[in-house]
C-alpha positions in Angstrom: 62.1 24.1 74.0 61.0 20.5 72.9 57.1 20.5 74.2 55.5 18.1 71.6 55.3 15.0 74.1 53.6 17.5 77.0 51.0 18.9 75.2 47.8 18.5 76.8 44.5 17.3 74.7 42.2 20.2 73.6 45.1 22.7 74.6 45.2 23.2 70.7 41.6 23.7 69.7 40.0 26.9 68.7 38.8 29.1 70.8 35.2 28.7 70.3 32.9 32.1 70.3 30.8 30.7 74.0 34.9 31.3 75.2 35.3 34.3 74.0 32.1 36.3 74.6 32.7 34.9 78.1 36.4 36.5 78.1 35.0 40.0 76.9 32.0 40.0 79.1 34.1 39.2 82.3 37.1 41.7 81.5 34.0 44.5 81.1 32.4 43.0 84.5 35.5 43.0 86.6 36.6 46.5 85.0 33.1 47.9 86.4 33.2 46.1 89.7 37.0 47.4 90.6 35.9 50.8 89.4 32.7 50.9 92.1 34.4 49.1 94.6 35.3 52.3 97.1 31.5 53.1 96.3 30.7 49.6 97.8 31.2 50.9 101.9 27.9 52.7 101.9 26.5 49.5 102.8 26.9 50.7 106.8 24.3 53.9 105.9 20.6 53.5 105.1 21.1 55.2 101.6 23.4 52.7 99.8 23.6 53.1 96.0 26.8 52.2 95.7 26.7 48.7 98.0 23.6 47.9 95.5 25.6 49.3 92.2 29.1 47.4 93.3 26.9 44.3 94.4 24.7 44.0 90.9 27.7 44.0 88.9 29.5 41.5 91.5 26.5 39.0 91.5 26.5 39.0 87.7 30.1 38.0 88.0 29.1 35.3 89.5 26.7 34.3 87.0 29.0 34.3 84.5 31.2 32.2 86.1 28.6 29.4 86.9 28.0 29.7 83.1 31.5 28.9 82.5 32.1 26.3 84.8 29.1 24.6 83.5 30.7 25.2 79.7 33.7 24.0 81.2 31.8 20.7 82.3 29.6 20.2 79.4 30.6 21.6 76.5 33.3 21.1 73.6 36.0 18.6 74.8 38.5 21.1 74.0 37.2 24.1 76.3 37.0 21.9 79.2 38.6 22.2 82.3 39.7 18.3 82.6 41.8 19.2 79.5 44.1 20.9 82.0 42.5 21.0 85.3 43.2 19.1 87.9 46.4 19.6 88.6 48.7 16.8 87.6 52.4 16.3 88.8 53.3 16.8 85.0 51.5 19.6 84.3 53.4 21.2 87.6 56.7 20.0 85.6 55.6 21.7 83.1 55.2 24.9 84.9 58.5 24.3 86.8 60.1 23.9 82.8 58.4 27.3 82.0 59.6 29.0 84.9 63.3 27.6 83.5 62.6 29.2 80.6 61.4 32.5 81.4 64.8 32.9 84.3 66.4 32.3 80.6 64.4 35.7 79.3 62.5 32.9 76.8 58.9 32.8 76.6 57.7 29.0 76.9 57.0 27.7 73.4 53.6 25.1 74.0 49.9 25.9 73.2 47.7 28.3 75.8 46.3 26.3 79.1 50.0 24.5 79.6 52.5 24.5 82.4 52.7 28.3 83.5 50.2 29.5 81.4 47.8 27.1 82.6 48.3 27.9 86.2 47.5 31.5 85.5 44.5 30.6 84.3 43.4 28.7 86.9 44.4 31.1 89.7 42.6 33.9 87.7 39.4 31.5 88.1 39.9 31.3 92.1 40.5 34.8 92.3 37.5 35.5 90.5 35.3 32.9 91.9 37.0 33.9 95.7 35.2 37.2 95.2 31.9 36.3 93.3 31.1 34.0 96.2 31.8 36.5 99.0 30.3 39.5 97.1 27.0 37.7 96.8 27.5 36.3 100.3 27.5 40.0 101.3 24.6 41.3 98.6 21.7 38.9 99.7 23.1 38.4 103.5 24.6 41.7 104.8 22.5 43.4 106.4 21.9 47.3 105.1 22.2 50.4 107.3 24.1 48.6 110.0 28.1 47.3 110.3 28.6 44.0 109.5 28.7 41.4 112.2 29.7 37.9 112.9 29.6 35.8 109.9 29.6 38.5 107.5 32.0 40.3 109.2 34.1 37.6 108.2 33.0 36.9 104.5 33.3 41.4 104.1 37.2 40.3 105.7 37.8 37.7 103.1 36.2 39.9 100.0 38.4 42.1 100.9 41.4 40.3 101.1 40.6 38.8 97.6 40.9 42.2 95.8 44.1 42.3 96.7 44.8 38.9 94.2 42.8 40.8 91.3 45.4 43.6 90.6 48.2 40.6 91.2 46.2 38.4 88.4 45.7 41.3 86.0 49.6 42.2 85.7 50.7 38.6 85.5 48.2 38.2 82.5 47.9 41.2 80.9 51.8 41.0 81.0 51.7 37.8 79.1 49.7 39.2 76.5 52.5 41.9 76.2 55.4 39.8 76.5 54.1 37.8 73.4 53.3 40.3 71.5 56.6 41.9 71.8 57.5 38.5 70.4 55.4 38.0 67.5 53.2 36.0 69.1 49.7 38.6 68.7 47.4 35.4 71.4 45.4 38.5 72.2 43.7 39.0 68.3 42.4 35.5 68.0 40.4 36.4 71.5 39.0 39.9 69.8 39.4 39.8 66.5 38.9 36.0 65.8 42.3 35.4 64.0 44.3 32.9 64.2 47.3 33.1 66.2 
């Protein structure tokens, strides 16, 4: 697949080591916050570890992701979003080209933050940022000891309903990964081991 005249500026820069700490400190975060979510209900009873444990983590999510978005804003002009955010209507042909290619059993042949691959990205950031907002909605709002009502009721509703697109992001990326290493393509040691793909 002929991509040279789509590639998007920055879309071939290094990942710098801001991106990656980022990357490794979020898939250790979201790791921690899916494995205390169940704890999370105790919110309703007067003792409520797990509410505060499940919240902490969730609330440093959020954090990170402000940090990022702000990297994303100000920092190198190859890490920011405008190098592939918004979306444009040829970066959706893009996506609809990779999609093409993929129904072909191909895996699209451009740099990372194109077409498909791009869109992934971004949904992982609204999935993330979906629950990060309601989470600490719910940590300094909700009130402890009691079920939640009115307002919160409906911001608990929605994080709840957003940990249903978490599992959904996590197979669609971490099958990536797989699908190009089984091709050669090892994308996931320039994240951890700083090598060049």
């Amino acid at each position: 697949m002929n991509t040279e005249n789509t590639v998007i500026p920055g879309a071939t820069a290094p990942l710098g080591n801001p991106v990656r700490f980022w990357h490794l400190a979020m898939i250790a975060l979201v790791l921690m916050a899916v494995l205390t979510g169940d704890r999370a209900d105790d919110y309703k009873q007067i003792e409520h570890a797990g509410f505060l444990l499940h919240g902490t983590i969730g609330v440093t999510v959020f954090v990170a992701l402000c940090f990022y978005f702000l990297y994303s804003f100000l920092g190198p002009q190859g890490s920011r979003l405008t190098t592939w955010f918004p979306l444009t209507l040829n970066r959706l042909k893009q996506t609809g080209k990779d999609l093409a290619v993929l129904s072909r059993f191909k895996l699209p042949e451009h740099k990372r933050r194109q077409g498909l691959a791009g869109l992934v990205e971004f949904f992982g950031l609204m999935a993330f940022s979906w629950l990060a907002v309601t989470g600490t909605l719910m940590f300094f709002f909700m009130e402890r000891g009691v079920k939640a009502q009115g307002i919160m009721h409906a911001v608990k509703e929605a994080h709840e309903i957003g940990t249903v697109l978490i599992p959904v992001y996590l197979v669609i990326h971490v099958g990536a990964v797989i699908a190009h290493s089984v091709t050669g393509h090892q994308v996931w040691k320039e994240m951890f081991f700083l090598e060049k793909n």
